[in-house]
Backbone bond lengths (Angstrom), bond angles and torsions (degrees), N, CA, C in turn:
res aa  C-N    CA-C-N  psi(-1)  N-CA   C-N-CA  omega(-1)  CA-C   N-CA-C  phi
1 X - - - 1.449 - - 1.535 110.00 -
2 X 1.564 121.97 -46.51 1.110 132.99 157.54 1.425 130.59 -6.56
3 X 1.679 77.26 -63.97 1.972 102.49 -152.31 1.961 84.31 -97.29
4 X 0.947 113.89 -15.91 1.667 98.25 167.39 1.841 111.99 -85.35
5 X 1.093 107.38 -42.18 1.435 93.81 -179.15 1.436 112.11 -75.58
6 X 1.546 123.72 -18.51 1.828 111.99 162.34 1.609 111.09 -75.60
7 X 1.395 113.90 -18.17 1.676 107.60 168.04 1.924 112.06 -65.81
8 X 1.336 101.62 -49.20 1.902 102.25 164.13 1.277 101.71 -27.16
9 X 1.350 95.32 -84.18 1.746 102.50 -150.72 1.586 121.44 -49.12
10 X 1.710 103.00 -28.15 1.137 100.56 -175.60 1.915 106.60 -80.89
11 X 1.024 101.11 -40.42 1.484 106.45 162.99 1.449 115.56 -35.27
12 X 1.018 116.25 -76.24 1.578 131.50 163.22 1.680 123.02 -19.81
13 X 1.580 98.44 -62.84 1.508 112.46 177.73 1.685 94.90 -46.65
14 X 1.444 101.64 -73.16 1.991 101.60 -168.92 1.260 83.66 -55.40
15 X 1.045 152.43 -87.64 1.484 124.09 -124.17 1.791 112.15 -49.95
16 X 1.482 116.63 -24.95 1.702 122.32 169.04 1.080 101.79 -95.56
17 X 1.313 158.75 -23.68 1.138 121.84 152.28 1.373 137.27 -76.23
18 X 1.426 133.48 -27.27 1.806 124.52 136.28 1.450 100.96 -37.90
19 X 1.205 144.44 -66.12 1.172 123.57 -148.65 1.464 113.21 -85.54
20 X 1.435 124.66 -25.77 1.153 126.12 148.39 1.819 126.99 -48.65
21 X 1.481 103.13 -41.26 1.493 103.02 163.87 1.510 122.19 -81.29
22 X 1.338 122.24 -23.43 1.339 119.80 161.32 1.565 120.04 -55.38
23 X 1.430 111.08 -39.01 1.613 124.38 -167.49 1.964 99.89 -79.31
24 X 1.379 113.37 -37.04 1.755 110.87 -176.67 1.414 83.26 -74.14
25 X 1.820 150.95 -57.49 1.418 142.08 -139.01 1.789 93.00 -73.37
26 X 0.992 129.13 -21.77 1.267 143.09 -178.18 1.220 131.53 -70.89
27 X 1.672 108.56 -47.30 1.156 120.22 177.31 1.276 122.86 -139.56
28 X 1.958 107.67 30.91 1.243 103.03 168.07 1.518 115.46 -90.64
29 X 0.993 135.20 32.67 1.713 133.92 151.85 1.234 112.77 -102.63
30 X 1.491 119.16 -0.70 1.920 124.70 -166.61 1.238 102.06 66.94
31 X 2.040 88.06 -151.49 1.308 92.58 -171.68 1.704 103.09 -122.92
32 X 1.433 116.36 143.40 1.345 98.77 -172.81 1.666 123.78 -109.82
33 X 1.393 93.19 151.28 1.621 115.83 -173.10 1.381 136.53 -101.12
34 X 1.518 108.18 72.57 1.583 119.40 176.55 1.321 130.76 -47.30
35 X 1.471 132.71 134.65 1.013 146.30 -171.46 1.535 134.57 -93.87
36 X 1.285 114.90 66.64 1.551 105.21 -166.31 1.339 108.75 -72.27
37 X 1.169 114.09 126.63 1.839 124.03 -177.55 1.390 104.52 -97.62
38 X 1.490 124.32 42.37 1.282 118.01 159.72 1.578 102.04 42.60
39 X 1.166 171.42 -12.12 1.153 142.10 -170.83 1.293 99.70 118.42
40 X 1.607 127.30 2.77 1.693 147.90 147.93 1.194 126.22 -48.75
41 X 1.355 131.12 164.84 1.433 122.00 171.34 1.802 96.67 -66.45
42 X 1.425 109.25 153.71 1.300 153.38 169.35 1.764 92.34 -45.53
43 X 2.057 118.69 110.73 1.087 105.22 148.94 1.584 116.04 -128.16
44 X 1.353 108.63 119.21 1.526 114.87 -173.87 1.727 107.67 -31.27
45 X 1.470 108.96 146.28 1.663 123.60 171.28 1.958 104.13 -62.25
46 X 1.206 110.31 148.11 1.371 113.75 -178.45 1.568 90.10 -126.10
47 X 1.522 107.33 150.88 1.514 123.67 156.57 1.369 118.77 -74.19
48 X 1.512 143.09 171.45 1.232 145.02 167.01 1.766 110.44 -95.49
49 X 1.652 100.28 -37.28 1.473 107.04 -172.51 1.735 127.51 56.66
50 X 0.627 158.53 138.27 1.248 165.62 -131.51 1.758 95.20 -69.72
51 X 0.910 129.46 -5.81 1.892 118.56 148.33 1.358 117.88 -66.10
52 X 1.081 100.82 -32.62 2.151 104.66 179.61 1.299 112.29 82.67
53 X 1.566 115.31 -4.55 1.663 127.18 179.91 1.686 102.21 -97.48
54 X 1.367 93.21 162.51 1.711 103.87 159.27 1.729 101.19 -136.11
55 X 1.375 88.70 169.56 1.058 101.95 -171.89 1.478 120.27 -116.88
56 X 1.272 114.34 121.52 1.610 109.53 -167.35 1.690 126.36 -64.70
57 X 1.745 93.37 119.04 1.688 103.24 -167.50 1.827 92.71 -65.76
58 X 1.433 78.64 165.59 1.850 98.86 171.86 1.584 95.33 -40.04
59 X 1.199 112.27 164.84 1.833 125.04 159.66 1.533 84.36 -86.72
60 X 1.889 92.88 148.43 1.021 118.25 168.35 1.504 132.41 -88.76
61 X 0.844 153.62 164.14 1.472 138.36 -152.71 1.989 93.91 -141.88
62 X 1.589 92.67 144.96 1.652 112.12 -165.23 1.747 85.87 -141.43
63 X 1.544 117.00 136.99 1.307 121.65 156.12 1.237 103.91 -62.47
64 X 1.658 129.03 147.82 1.535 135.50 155.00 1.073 95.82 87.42
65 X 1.487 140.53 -21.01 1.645 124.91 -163.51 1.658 111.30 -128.71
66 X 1.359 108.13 143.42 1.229 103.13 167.87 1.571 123.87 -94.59
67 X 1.519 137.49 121.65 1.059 133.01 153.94 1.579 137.45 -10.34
68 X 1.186 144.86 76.84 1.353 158.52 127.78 1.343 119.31 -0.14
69 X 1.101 143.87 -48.04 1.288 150.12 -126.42 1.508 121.91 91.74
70 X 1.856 90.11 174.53 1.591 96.43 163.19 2.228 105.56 -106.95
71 X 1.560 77.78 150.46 1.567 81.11 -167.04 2.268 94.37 -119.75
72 X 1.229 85.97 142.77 1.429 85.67 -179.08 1.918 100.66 -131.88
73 X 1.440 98.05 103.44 1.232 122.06 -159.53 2.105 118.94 88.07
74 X 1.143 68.16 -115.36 1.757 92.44 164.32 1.621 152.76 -98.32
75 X 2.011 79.44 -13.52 1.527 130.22 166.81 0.906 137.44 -121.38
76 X 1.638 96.94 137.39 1.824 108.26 -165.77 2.084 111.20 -58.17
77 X 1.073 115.40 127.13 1.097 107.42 -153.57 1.488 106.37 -80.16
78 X 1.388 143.42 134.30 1.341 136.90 172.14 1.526 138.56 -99.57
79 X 1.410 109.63 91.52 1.545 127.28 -153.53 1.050 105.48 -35.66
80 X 1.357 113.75 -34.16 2.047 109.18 -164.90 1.822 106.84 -78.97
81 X 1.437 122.98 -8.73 1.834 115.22 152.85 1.384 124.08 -90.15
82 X 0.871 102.99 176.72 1.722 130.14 -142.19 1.528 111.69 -95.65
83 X 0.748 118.41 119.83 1.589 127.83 -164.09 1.830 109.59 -81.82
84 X 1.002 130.89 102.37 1.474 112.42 -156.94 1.912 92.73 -110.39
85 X 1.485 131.71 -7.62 1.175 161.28 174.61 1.809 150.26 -108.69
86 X 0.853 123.17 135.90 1.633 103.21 174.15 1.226 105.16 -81.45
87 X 1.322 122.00 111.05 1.508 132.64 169.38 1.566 110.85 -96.58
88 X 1.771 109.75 -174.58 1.629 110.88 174.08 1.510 84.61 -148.37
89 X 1.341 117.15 121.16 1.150 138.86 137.32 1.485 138.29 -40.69
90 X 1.309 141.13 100.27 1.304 126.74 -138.31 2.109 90.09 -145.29
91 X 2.102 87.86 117.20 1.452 111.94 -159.76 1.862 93.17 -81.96
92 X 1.742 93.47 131.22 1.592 117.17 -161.89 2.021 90.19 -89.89
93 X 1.176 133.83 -170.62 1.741 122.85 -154.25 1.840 78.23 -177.10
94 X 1.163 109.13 164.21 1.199 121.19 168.94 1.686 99.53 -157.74
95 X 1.407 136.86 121.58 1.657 125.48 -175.50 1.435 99.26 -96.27
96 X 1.859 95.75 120.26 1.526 116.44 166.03 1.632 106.19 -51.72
97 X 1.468 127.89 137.82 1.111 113.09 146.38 1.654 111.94 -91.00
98 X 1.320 116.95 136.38 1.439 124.17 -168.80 1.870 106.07 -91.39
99 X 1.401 105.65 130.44 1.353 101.39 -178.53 1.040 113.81 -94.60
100 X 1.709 135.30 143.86 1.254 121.39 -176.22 1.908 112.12 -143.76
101 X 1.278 94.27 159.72 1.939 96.09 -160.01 1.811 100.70 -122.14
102 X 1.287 122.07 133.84 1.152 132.99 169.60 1.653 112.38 -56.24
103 X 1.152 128.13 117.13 1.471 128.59 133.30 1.822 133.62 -64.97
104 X 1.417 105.39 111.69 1.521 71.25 -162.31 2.149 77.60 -128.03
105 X 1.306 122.80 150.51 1.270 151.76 174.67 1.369 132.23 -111.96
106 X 1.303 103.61 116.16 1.876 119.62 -179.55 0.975 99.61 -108.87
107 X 1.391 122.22 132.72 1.357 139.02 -154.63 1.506 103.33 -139.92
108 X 1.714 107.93 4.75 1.803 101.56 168.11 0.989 126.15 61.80
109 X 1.435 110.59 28.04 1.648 110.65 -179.15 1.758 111.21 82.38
110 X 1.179 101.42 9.46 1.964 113.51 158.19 1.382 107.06 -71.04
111 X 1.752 101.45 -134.70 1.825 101.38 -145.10 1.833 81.07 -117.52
112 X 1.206 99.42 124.17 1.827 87.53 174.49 1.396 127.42 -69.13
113 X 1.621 104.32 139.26 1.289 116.15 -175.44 1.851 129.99 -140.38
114 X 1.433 95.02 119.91 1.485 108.95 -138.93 2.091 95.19 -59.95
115 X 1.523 77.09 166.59 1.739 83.85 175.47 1.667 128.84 -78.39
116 X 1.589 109.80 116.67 1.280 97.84 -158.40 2.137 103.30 -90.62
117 X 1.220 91.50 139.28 1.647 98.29 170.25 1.846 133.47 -86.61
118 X 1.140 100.51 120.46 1.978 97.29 -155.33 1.770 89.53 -111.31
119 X 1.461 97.55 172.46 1.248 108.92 -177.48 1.926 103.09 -93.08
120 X 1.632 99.38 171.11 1.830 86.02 172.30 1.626 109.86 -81.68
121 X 1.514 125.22 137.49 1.097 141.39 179.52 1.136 122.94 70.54
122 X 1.553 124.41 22.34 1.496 162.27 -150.23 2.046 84.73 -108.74
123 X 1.096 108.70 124.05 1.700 119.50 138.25 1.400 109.79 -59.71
124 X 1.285 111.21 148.47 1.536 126.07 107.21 1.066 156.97 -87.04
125 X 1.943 102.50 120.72 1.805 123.64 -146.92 1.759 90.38 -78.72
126 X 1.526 101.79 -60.66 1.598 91.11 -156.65 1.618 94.77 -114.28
127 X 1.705 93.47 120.51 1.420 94.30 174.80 1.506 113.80 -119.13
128 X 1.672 103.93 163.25 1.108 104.94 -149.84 1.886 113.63 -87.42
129 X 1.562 130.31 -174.38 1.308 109.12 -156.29 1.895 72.74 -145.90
130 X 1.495 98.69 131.18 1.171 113.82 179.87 1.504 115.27 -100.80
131 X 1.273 120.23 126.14 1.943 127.34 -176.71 1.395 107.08 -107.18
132 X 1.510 109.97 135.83 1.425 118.05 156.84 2.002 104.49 -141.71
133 X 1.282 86.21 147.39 1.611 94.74 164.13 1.245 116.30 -70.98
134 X 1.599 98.58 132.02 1.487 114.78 177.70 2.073 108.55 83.75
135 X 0.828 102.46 17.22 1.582 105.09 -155.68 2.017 97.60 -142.42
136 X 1.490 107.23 137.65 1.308 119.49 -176.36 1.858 89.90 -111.18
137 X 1.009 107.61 140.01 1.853 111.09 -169.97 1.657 87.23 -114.56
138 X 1.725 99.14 130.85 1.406 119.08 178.93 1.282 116.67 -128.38
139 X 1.011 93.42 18.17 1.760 88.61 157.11 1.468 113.93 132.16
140 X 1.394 123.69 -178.69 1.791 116.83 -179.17 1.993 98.31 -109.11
141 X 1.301 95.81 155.33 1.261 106.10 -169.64 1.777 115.05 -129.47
142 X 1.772 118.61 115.10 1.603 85.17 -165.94 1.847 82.16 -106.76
143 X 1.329 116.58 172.93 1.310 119.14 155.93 1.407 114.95 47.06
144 X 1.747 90.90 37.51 2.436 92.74 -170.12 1.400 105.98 56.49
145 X 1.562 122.68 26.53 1.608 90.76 170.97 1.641 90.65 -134.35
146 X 1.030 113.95 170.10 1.567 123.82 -166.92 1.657 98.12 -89.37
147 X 1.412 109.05 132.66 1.899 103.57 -166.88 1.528 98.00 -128.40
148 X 1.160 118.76 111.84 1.460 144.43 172.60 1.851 136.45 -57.41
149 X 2.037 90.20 -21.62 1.294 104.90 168.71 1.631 108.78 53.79
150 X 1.331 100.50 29.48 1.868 108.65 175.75 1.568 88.44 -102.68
151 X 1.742 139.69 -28.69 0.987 108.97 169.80 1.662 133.54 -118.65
152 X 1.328 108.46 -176.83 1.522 119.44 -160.40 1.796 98.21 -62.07
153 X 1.675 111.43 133.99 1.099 127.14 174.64 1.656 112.03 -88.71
154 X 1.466 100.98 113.60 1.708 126.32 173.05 1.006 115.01 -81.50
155 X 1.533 126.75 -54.88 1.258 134.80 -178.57 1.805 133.37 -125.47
156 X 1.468 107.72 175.38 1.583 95.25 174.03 1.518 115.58 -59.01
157 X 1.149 114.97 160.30 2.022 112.82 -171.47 1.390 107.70 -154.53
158 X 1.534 109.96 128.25 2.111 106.53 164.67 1.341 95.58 -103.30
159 X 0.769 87.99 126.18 1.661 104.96 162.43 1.900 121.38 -87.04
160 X 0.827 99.79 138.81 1.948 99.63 -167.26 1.683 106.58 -121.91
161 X 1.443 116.96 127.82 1.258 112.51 -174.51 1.285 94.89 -82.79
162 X 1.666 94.03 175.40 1.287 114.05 -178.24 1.780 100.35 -133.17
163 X 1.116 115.46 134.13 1.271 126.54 167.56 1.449 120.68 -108.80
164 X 1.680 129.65 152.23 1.218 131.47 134.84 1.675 128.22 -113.26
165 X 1.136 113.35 101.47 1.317 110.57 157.33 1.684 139.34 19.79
166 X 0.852 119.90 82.49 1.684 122.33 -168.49 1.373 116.47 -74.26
167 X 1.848 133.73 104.84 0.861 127.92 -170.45 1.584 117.45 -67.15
168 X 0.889 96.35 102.49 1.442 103.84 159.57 1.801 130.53 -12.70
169 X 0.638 130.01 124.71 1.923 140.30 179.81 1.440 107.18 -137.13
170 X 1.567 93.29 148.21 1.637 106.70 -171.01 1.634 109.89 -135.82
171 X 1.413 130.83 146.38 1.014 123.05 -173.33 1.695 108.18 -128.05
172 X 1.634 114.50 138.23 1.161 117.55 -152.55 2.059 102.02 -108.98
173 X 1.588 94.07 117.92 1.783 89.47 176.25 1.178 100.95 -115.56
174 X 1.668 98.65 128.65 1.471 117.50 167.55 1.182 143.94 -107.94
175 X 1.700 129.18 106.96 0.997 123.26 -157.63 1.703 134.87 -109.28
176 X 1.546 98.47 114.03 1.540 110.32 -169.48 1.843 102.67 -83.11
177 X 1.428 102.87 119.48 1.341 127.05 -172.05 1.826 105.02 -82.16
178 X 1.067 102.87 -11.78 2.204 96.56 -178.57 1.099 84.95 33.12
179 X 1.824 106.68 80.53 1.873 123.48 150.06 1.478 110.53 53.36
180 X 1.596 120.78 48.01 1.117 145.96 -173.47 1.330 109.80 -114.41
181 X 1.111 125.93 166.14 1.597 142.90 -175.62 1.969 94.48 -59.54
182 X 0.986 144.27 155.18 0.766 131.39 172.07 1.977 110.87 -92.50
183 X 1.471 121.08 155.45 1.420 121.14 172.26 1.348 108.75 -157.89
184 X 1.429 105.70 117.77 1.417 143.65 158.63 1.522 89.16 -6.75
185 X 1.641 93.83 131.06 2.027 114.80 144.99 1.335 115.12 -35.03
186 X 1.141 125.72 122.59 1.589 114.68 165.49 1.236 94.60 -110.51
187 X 1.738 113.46 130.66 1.378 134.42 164.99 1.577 120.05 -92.71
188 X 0.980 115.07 120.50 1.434 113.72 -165.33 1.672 108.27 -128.53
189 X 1.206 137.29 159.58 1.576 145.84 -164.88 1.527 81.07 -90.63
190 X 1.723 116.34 131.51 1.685 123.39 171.79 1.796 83.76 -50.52
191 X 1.238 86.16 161.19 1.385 121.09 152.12 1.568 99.68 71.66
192 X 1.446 144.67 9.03 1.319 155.40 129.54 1.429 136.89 -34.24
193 X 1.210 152.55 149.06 0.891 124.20 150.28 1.806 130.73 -100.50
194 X 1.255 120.89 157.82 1.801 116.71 -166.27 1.098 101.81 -65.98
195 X 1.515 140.37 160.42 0.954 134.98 138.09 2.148 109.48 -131.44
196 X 1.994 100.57 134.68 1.055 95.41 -156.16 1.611 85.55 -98.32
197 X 1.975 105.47 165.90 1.644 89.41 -171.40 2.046 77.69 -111.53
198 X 1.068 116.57 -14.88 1.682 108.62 -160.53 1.686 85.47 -127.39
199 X 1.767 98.86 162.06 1.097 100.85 160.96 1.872 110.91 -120.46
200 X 1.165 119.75 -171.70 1.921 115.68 175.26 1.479 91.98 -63.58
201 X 1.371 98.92 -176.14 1.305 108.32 170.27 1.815 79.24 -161.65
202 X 1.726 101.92 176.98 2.058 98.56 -161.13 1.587 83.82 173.12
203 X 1.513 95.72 115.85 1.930 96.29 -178.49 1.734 101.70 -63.44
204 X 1.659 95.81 142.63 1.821 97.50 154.57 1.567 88.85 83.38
205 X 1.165 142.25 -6.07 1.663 138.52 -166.94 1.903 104.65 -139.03
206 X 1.409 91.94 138.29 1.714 90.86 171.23 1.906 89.57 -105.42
207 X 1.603 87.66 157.04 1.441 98.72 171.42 1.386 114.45 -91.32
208 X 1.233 127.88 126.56 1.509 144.22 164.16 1.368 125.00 -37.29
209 X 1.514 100.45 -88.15 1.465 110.10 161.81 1.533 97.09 161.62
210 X 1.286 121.14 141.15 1.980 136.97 167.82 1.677 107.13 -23.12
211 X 1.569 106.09 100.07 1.874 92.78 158.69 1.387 116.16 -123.17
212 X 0.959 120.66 150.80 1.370 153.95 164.77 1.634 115.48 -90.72
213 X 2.016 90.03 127.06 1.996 76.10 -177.37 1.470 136.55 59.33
214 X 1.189 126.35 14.14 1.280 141.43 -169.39 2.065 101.60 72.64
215 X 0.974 130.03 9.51 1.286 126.98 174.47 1.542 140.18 -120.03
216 X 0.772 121.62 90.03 1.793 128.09 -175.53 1.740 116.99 6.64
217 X 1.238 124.58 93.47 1.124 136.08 173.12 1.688 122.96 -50.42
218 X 1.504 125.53 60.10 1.292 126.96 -176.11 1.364 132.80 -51.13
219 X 1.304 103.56 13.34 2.183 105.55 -162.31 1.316 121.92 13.56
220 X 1.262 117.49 57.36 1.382 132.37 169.20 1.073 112.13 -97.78
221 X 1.156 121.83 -62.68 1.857 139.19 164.59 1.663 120.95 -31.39
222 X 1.179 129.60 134.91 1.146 117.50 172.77 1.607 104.71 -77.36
223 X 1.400 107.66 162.37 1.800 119.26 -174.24 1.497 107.60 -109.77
224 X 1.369 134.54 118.85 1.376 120.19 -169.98 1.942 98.66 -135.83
225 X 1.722 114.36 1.53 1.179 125.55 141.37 1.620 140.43 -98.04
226 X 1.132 124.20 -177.54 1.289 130.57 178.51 1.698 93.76 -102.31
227 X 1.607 108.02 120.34 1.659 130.67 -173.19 1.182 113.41 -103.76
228 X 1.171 129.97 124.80 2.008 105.65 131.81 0.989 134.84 -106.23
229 X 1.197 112.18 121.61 1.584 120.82 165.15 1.501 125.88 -56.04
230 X 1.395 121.52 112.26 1.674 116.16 168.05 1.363 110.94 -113.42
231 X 1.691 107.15 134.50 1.436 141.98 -164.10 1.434 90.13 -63.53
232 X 1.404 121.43 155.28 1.534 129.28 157.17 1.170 112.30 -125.82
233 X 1.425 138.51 172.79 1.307 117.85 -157.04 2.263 81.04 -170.39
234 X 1.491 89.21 157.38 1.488 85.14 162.28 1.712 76.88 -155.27
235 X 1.813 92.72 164.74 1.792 116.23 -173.61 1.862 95.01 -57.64
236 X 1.458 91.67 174.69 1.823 112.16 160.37 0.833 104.24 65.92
């Protein structure tokens, strides 16, 4: 009678411990909890593991929207209970409306340049470069003060160029006649082109025409050095 009721018990014991080790091989990873990010960055599924908790992944990030939570059903889900299931977590969005401020630029009779649109507390990366003739452009100016665009834009803004004055340079062509009529220096602004109103004249000789370098001087080219021109000439 003894030795049958210590055969029970021992019977008994294994039968809870297989089934106790069947039940941990089962549910020692938990239960796991997928993450739908609504249309969010991508956050991998987590296990619970034999705590029955999870642990809250980073928030996921959406252009235009701000993060809400995670909602499980209809409810915001609360990390610190107990997971008794494989559920899916499903990421809630709220859409920022984004505020935005006109840039707008006077360029003083420069090169026109359209109005650029920034976000609120947004820099401006690439700014724009204002041209005028005769004029070196130094920079944008708001309210008479010189504006650097190192800080965050609050509001609408004109921006006002600033110019300095480009000194002027002149380039001097001189023309050797080889026993020709003589004709005046012509001074001309670099980067112009000459224009002659006379040519030499030289008894007993026709005039050729102005070369340069052994080659026929066409005044087509703009001049942005000091030249000389030498006359050519043939008899009769």
């Amino acid at each position: 009678m003894w030795y049958v009721f210590k055969t029970g018990i021992f019977i008994f014991l294994l039968v809870v411990l297989l089934g106790s080790g069947i039940y941990f091989y089962l549910v020692k990873d938990g239960y796991q909890v997928i993450f739908n990010s609504n249309g969010g960055s991508i956050v991998e599924p987590i296990k619970t593991g034999l705590k029955e908790k999870v642990n809250k992944p980073d928030d996921p990030t959406r252009d235009d929207y701000k993060f809400m939570g995670w909602y499980l059903g209809e409810n915001l889900f609360d990390f610190d209970q107990k997971v008794d299931s494989n559920i899916t977590l499903t990421a809630h969005w709220q859409k920022e409306e984004k505020i935005t401020y006109k840039l707008s630029f006077d360029t003083l009779g420069g090169n026109k340049i359209e109005p650029i649109i920034v976000n609120e507390s947004e820099t401006l990366k690439d700014i724009p470069k204002a041209y005028k003739d005769g004029y070196e452009f130094m920079g944008w100016f708001y309210h008479n003060q010189p504006f650097m665009f190192d800080d965050e834009i609050h509001q609408n803004m004109v921006f006002v160029a600033s110019y300095k004055k480009k000194e002027e340079s002149f380039a001097t062509i001189h023309f050797d006649t080889k026993g020709g009529s003589e004709i005046e220096d012509l001074v001309i602004k670099k980067g112009s082109l000459a224009k002659m109103s006379k040519e030499p004249t030289r008894e007993g000789y026709q005039f050729i025409g102005w070369f340069k370098d052994g080659e026929e001087f066409l005044f087509n080219e703009p001049i942005y050095d000091d030249v000389t021109l030498i006359a050519f000439w043939k008899t009769g």
